[in-house]
N, C-alpha and C positions, 0 to 999 in steps of 0.2 A: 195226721196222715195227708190230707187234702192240700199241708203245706209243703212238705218233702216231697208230693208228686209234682208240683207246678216248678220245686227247683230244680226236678231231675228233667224236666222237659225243657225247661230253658237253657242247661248243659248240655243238653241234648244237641238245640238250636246252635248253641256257639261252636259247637264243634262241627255242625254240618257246613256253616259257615267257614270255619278257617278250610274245610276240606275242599272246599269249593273255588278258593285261592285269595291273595288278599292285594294290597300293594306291591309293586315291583320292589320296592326297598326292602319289604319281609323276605321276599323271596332269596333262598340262600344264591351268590351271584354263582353264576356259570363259566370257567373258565375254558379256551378252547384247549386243545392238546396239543393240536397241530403245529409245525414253524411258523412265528410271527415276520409278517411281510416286511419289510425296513428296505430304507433307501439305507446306501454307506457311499462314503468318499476316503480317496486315500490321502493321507494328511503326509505333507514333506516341507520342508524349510523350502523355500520359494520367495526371490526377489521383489520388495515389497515398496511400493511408491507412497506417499500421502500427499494430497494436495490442501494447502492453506489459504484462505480468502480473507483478504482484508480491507477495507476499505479507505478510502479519502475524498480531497478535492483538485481536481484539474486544476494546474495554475499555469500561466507563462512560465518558459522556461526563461526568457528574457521580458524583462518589465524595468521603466527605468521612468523616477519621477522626476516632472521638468520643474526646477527653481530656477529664480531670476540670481542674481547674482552684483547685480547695482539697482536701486530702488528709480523706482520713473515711474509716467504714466506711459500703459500698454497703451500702443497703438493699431497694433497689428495682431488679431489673433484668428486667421480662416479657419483651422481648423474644430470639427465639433464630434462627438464621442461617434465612433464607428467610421471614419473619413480616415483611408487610408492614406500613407504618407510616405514618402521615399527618401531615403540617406541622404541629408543634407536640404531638405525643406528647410524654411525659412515656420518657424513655430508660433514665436513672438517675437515683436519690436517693440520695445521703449523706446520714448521722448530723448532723444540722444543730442538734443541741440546743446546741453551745459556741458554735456563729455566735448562737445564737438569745437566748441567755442575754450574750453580749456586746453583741448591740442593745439589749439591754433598758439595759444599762449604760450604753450609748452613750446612748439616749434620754433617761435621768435624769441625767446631765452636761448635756444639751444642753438641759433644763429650767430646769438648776439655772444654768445659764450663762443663759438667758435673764433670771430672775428679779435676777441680779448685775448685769447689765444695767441694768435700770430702774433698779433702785436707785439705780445711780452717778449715773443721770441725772437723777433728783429730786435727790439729795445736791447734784450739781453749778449745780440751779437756787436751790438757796438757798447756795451757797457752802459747799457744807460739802465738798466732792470735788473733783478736780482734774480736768482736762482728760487728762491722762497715766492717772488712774486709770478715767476713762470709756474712754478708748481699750484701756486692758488689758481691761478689760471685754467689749469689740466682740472681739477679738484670742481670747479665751476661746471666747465663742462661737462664732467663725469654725471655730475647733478644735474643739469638741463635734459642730455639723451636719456637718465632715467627716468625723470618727468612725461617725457615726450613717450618713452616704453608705456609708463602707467598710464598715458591718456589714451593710449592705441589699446590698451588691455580692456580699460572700460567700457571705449567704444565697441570692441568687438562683445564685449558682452552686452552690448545692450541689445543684441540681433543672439536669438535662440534658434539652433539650426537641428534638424534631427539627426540624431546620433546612429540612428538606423532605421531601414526600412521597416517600419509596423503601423500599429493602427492605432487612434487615439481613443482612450478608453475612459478618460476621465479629463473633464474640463471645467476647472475651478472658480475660473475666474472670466471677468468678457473685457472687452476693449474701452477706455474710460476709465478704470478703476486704476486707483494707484498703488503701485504696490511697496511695501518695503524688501530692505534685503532679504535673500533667503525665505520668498513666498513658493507654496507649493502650487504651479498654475495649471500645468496640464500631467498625464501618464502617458505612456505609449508603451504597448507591447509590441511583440513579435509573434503572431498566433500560425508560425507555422513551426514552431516550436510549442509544446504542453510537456506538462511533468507532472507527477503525480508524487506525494512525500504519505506514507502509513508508516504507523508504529508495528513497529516486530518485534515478537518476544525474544531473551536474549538470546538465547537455546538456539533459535535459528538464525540469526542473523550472523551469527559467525560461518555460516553455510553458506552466504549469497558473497558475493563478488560482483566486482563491476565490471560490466558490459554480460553479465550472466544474461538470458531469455530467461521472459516472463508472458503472463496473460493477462490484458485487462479489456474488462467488460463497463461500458458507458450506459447507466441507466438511462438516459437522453436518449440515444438511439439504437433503432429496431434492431441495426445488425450489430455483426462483432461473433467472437471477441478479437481484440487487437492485439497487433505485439507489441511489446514491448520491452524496455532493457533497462538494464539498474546503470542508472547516470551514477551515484555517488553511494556509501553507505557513512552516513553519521558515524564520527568516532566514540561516540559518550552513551552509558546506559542511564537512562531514568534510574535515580536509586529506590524510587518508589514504585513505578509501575516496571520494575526490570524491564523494558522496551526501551529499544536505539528506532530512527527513524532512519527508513530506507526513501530513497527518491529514484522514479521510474521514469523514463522519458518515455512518449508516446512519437515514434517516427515510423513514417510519415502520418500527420495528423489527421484522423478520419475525418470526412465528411460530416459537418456537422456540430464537432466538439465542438467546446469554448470554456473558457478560464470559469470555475464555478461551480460546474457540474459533477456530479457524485460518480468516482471510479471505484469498481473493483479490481483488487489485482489477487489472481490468481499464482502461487509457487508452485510448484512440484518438488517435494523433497524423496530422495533416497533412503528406505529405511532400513537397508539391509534385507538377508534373508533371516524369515522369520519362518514358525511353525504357528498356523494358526487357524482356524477351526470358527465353524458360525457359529452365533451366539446361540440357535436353535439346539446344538448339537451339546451343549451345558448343563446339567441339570445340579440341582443341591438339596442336601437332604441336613440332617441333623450333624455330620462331620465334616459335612464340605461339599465345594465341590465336585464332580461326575463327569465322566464320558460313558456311554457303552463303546468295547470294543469287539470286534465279531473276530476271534481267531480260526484258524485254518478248517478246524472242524464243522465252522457255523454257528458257532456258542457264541452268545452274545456274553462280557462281563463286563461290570460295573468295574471302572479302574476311576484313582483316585488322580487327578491332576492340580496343577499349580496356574491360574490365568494370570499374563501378565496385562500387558498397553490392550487397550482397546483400538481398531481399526475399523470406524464405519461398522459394519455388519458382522465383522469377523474378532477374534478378540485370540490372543497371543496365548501359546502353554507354553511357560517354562519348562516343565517335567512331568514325568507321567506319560508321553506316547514320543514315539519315535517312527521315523520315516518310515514308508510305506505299510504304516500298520492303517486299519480301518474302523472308520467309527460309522453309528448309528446318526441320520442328521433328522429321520423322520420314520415315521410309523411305532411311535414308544408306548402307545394303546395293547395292554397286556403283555407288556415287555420286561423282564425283572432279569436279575444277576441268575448266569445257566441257563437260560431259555433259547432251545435252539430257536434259528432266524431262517426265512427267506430273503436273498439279496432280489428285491424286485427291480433299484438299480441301481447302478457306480456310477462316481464320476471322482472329478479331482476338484481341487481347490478354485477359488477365480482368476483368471489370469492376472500377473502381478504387472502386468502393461498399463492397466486399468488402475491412475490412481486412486487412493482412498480419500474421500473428504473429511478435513477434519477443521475445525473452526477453531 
């Protein structure tokens, strides 16, 4: 007996305890009655921009390397990396005394060939010369002024002039050093000209044209972004990375740039009108995905839709809601299929002026 009383008092106990209340999770949950508060927006096909950033490297839009062109010892090289230069300086000089001393030789052939000349041709008017020896004679000649051509040609090559106004950015070689033909001695750009070359997928690159507008941003300097315009589009796609390479020109060149420096260039592409909806406003369950739509009465329903592309924030329906209908984009805290709704507020879509970023 003594032990049936001590288990009735302990069921006793457990039950003054559960009466008493227990965890919030035992407790059966509380549902309210009333309409659930939601924001909605009205969803319509709406003109839709994306913007694409891609990177590269500033180069010269003109760069040009200086080679000698007759082998010599430099004589003459003022110029030094960053020493600006104007159309038609004087770059390099070679030791031109063996060019110089071979025109002369040239010259006095092409004397002496002339004077062989006449000769034949008197001889020939009184019959003392033949027609064969006046012709070797022209034949002479022809070969001394060529002579004398090619000594003028190497002379003038042994004087490097600039070919245009820019800067010298690379100097390979100093004065004393001898060079053979075809050494690489100096560079010189034109740095008020820059370009910029990024790969573009192929998708888009049949979108851009040249002289189209563009954005590019110089991680070098504080401001920007700049404009810029598509100088050329590459004919050829990568078969591997399907990207063609676009080239940007930077005009006029900001403050600051230089051949090197890391650009972004900004696109803007046209994506059409599209229907499309925050990603907030998405929900998925065991069949798919979800919208709630709140019809005329206030009823919110659970409708079934299709997402197509992704946009930044926003993300595309195929099917499943139609213009000017309205969805749920917040307050889905005790929200199910039939539940009437308060609209606490409306709006609409983002303005599609506002491109979307997409990488």
């Amino acid at each position: 007996m003594p032990a049936l009383r001590s288990l009735a008092l302990w069921a006793t106990a457990l039950w003054a305890l559960a009466g008493c209340g227990g965890p919030a999770s035992e407790t059966p949950a509380q549902h309210t009655t009333g309409p659930v508060p939601v924001t909605v927006i009205t969803v319509a096909h709406r003109p839709l921009s994306t913007r694409h950033t891609v990177a590269g490297t500033l180069q010269a839009v003109h760069r040009v390397e200086i080679y000698n062109q007759v082998e010599g010892l430099i004589l003459e090289l003022p110029y030094h990396e960053g020493d600006p230069v104007h159309e038609g300086a004087l770059l390099v000089r070679l030791d031109d005394r063996v060019i110089r001393a071979q025109l002369l030789k040239a010259q006095a052939q092409r004397r002496q060939a002339e004077l062989d000349l006449s000769r034949q041709i008197r001889l020939l008017k009184n019959n003392a010369a033949s027609e064969d020896e006046v012709a070797q004679a022209r034949t002479a000649l022809e070969l001394a002024r060529a002579d004398e051509a090619l000594q003028r040609t190497l002379l003038d090559r042994a004087l490097i002039h600039a070919p245009f106004t820019g800067v010298i950015n690379e100097r390979l070689k100093e004065p004393g050093d001898v060079v053979p033909v075809h050494t690489h001695i100096l560079s010189l750009l034109d740095p008020t000209g820059l370009l910029v070359s990024v790969p573009v997928s192929e998708l888009r690159l049949a979108r851009l044209h040249k002289g189209e507008a563009v954005t590019v941003r110089i991680d070098a300097l504080p401001t920007g972004p700049f404009p810029g315009t598509v100088l050329r589009v590459h004919p050829t796609i990568d078969p591997e990375t399907r990207q063609g390479i676009l080239e940007i020109a930077l005009r006029p060149v900001p403050e600051g740039a230089m051949p090197g420096q890391l650009a972004r260039v900004e696109m803007v592409f046209d994506a059409g009108a599209r229907l499309t909806v925050p990603l907030a406003a998405l929900g998925y369950d065991r069949v798919g995905p979800y919208v709630y739509r709140v019809d005329p009465e206030g009823v919110a329903r659970r409708v079934r839709v299709a997402p197509g592309a992704q946009f930044g924030e926003r993300i595309e329906i195929l099917s499943g809601l139609h213009d000017g209908e309205h969805i749920v984009v917040s307050g889905f805290v005790d929200l199910r299929d039939g539940r009437k709704v308060e609209i606490a507020a409306a709006g609409h879509p983002a303005a599609s002026a506002t491109p979307v970023d997409l990488q």
